[in-house]
DOZAGU-199338 format. One record per residue (C-alpha): residue in one letter; x, y, z. Coordinates in pm, whole numbers, plus 32768, in hexadecimal, padded with zeros to 4 digits. Example, Ala and Ser with C-alpha at 12.3 -4.5 7.8 and 13.67 -1.06 7.14 Angstrom:
2
a84CE7E3E830C;s85577F9682CA;
This chain:
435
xC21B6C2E506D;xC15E6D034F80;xC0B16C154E7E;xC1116C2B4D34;xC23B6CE24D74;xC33B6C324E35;xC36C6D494F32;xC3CF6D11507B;xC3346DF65137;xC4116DE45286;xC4FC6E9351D0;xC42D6FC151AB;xC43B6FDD5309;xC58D70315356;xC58971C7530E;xC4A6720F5420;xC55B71375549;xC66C720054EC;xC5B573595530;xC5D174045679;xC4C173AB5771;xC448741258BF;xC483731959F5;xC387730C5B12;xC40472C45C6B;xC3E0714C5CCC;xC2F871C75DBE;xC226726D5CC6;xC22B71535C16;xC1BA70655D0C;xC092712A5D49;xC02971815BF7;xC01F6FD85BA4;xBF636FB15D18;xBE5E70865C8E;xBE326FFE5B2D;xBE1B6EAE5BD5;xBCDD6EEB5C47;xBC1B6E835B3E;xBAF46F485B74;xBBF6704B5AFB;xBB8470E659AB;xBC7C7213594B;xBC89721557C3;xBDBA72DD5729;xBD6C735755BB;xBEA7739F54D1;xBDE7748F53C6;xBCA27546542F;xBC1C754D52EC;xBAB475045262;xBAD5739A52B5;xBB9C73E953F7;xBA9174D35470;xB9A273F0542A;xBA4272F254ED;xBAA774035607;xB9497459561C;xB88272F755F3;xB975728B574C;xB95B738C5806;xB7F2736B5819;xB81B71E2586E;xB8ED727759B0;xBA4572485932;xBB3F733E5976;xBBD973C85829;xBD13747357EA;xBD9B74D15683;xBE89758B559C;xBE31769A54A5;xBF40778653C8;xBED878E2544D;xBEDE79935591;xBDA87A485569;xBCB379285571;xBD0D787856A9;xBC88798E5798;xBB457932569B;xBB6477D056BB;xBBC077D9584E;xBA6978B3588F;xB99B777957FC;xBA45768458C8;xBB767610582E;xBD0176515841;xBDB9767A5734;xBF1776AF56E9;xBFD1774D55C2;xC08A762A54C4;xC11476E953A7;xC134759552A1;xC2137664519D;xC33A76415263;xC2F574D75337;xC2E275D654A6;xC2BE754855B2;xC1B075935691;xC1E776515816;xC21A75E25902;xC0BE761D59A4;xC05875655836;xC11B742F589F;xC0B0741A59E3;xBF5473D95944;xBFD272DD5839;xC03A7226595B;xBF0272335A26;xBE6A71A258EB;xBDCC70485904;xBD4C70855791;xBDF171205657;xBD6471915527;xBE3572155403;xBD8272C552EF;xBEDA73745253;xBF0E733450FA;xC07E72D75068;xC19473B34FF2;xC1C973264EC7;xC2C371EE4F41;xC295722B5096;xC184722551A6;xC19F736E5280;xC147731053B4;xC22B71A853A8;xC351729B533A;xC30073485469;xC291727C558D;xC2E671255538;xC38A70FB567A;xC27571BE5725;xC19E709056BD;xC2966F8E5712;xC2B36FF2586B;xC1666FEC5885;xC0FA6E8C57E8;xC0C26DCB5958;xBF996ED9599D;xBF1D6EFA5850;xBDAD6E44583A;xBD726EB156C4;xBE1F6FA1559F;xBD676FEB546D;xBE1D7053532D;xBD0871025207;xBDA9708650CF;xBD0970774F66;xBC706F914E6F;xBD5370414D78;xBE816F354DF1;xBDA56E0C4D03;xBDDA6ED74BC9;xBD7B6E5F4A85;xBC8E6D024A93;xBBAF6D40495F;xBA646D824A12;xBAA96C2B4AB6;xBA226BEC4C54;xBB666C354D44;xBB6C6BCE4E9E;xBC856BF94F81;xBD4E6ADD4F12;xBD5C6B474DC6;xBE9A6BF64D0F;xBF066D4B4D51;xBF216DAE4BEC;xBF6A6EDE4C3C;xC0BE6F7C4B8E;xC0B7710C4BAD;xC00572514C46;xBF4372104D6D;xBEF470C04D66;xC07470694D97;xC08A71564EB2;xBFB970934F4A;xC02D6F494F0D;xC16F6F994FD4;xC0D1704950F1;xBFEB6F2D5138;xC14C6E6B5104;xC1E66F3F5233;xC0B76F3A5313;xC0916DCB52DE;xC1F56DB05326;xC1C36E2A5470;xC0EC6D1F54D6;xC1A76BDB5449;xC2DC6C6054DA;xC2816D37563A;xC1426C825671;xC06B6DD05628;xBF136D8255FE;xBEE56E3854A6;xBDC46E1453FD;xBDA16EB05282;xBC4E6F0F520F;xBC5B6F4B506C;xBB2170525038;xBAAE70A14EE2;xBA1371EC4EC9;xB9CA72A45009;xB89A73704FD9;xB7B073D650F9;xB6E97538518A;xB76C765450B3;xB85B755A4FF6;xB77874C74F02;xB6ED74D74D9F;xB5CF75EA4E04;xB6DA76C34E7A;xB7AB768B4D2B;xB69076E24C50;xB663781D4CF3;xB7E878904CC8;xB84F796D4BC4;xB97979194AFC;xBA14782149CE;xBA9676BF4A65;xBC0476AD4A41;xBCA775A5494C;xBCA874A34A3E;xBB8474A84AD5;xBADE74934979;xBBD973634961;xBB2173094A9F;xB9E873394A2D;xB9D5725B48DF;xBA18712949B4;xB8FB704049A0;xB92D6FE74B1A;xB97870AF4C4D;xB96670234DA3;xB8FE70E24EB1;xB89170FE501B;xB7DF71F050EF;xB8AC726C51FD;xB7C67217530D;xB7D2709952BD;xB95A70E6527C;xB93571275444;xB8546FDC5466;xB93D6F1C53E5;xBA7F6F8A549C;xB99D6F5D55C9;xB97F6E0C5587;xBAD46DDA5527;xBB1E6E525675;xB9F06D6D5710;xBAC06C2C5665;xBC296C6D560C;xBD066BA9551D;xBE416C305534;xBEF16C5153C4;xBD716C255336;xBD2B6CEE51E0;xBBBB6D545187;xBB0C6DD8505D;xBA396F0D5100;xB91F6F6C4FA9;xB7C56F174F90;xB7026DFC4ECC;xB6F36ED44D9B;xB80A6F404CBA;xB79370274BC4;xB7F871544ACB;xB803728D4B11;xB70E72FD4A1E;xB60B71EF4AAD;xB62C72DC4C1F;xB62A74224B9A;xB4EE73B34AB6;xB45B73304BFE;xB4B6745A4CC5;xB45575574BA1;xB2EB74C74BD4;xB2FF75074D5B;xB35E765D4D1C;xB244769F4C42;xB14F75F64D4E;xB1C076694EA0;xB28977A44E95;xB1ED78394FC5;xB27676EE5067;xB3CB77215030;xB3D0787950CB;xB3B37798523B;xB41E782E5385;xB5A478625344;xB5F779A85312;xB61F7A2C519C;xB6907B735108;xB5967C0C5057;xB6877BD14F2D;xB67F7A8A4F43;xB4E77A494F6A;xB4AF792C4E55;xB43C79BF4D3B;xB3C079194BE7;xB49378A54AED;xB45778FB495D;xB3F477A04868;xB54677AB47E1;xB60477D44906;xB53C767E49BC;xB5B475BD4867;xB6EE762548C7;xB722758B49EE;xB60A748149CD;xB6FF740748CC;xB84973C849DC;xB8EC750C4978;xB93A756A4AE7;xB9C7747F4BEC;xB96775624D1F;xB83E74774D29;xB93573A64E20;xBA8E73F74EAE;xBBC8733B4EE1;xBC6673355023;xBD7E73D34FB0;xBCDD750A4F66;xBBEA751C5096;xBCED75195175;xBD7E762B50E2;xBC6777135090;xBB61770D51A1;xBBE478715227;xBB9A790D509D;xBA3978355086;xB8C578E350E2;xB8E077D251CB;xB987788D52E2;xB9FB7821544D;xB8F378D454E8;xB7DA784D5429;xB8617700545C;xB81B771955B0;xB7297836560E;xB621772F5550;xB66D76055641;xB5DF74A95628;xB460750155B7;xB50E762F54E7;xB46177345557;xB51A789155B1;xB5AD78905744;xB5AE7A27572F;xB4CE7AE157AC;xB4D67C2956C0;xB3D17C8555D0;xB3717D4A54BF;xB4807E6D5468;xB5867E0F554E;xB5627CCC54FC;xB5A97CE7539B;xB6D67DF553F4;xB7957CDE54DC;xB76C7C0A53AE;xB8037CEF52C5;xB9197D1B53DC;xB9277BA553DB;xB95D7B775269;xBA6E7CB25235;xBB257C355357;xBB447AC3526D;xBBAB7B825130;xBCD27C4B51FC;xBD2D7AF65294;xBCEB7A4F5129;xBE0C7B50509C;xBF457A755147;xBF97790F51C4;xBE8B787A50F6;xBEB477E14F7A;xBF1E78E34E73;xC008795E4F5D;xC145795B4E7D;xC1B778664F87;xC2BA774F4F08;xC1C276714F7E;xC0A277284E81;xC19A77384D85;xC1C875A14D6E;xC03075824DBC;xC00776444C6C;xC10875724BD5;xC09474434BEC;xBF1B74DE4BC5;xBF8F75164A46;xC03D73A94A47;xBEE573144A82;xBE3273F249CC;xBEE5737C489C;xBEC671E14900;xBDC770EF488E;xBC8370E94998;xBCAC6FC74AA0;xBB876F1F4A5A;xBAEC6E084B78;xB9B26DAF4C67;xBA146D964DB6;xB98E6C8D4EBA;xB94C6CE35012;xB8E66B7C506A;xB9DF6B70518E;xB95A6CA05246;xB80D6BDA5265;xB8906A7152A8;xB9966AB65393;xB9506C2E542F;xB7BB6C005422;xB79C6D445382;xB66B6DB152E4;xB6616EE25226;xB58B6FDB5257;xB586707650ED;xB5DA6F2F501E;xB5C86FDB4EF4;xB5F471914E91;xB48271794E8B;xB44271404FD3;xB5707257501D;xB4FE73514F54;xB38073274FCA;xB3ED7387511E;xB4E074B350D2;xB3D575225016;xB2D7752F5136;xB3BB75AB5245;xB49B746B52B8;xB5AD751B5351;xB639740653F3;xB74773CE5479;xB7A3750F54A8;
């Protein structure tokens, strides 16, 4: 049951068992669970290849695990396949289910990650594959859910841990009350070992404050919303992969966790902070990923660093609602991600002119692919993002400090950039990781 609501969350269940689903011989079957039994077995299945999911796709595969995933256009699984993954088209506007070749994988899976945000009321992949994931409970070691720290609300600046109230009553934050309702659902009543991981803001390599102050543009209404609270809690991506590791390492089936750092602060406080890294180490943030010369840092006028040292913009960290969404339209492309590997350096080979001309082919191949599927769309599903975009815009902020105490007690976790400092000292001098 959803605190502070008095939903049941079964019940939001039922319009996905009743969906059409594809049936696997009993044969099939049989050897699909012999293989996940072996638990040296470590196929991970990602719902949502977004900037968190590629992080995730990317930080596994180079611990040996085999990872599969699902992405909404056609065009960048051939990308995604050439670096070692297979990925699968789930279109999340209309709850489609995946192929058949897709659900083959899902049920190879020993692990499942879902990074998908909520449809307003519902949770797209539950509406979709609910009994996908039922079936497959007795060979499921582990299933992650990304969720929010926008489900606590409103406490008044006041410390929240995971037992506190989900204050949480419109927008976003109540989207995510009842998907984490659902997926929790599926463990007290199938015996699916869900685990839901609450991440502030997810900020990382070419997601981060540096990169906001070098963005032209105003902030819309709500991120300036966003950006007058007094705290903000965030986590660097990388640490966001450490920690579902050790989730994985010690599973609690039905277990909730707080995934931000030690230190929530404003907005203004990290653009100040990464307004003086700028102005210290610009030929640092020019590392070995690939840039357009368009988009080679470039210094920012006094008035325009007051601007955003004072919490104007909000791109300093991203919700995982958006990320998920966007990473196709972002500088951060697919084949950056990967072409810098685990030290970040560049796997190609070219140089000089032709170098810079694949690059250019790179990044007009993203805008063509940016131009459909992706957010401002005109989709029905863009159309009730935008909606309740101006609903929050228009609330009160939901000020709170989030704990992460149970990350360290019970999963042994300790973070690698404990506080945006640390984060934004390494994007700064080249940390690509994990991509």
């Amino acid at each position: 049951m959803a605190q502070g609501l008095g939903i049941r969350a079964p019940e939001r269940l039922q319009p996905s068992l009743i969906r059409p689903t594809f049936h696997f011989s009993r044969s099939i079957k049989l050897a699909i669970r012999a293989k996940a039994a072996n638990n040296d077995e470590k196929n991970l299945f990602i719902f949502g290849l977004g900037y968190t999911g590629l992080a995730a796709a990317n930080y596994f595969q180079q611990r040996n695990w085999h990872v599969s995933g699902t992405v909404r256009d056609e065009e960048k699984t051939d990308a995604l396949k050439i670096r070692g993954f297979n990925a699968y088209i789930f279109h999340a506007d209309g709850y489609e289910q995946l192929s058949r070749p897709a659900l083959a994988a899902l049920h190879s899976a020993t692990h499942i990650l879902s990074t998908v945000p909520p449809d307003g009321d519902s949770d797209p992949v539950l509406m979709a594959h609910t009994a996908d994931l039922i079936d497959a409970a007795d060979r499921l070691r582990w299933v992650g859910y990304i969720s929010s720290t926008s489900v606590y609300g409103d406490h008044g600046s006041e410390w929240v841990d995971e037992e506190s109230e989900l204050l949480a009553a419109h927008g976003k934050g109540l989207s995510r009350i009842l998907a984490e309702g659902s997926w929790i659902a599926l463990c007290h009543e199938y015996g699916i070992p869900v685990h839901v991981f609450r991440c502030g803001g997810i900020y990382g390599p070419r997601r981060s404050a540096l990169d906001a102050l070098q963005k032209e543009g105003r902030p819309s209404a709500n991120q300036e919303r966003r950006g007058r609270q007094k705290f903000t809690a965030r986590c660097h991506v990388r640490d966001i992969c450490t920690i579902l590791q050790a989730s994985m390492r010690r599973p609690r089936p039905g277990a909730v966790y707080n995934v931000v750092d030690d230190e929530p602060a404003g907005r203004g406080q990290v653009m100040e902070y990464a307004a003086s890294l700028l102005n210290g180490h610009m030929a640092s943030i020019s590392h070995e990923m690939p840039r357009m010369p368009s988009q080679e840092p470039r210094p920012m006028s006094p008035p325009r660093q007051r601007e955003f040292a004072s919490g104007l913009s909000s791109r300093a960290s991203i919700d995982e609602e958006e990320s998920s969404h966007i990473a196709v339209r972002d500088r951060f492309t697919d084949s950056t991600i990967f072409s810098s590997g685990s030290g970040g350096s560049s796997s190609s080979s070219s140089s000089g002119s032709s170098e810079e001309e694949r690059i250019v082919k790179e990044e007009q191949e993203v805008e063509r692919l940016s131009g459909g599927g992706g957010r401002g769309d005109g989709s029905p599903r863009e159309k009730r993002a935008e909606e309740r975009e101006h609903m929050s815009a228009a609330t009160p902020n939901g000020e709170k400090r989030v704990k992460n105490d149970l990350i360290k007690k019970e999963l042994g976790v300790v973070l690698e950039f404990p506080t945006y400092r640390q984060g934004l000292d390494a994007i700064a001098h080249g940390d690509t990781r994990p991509f």
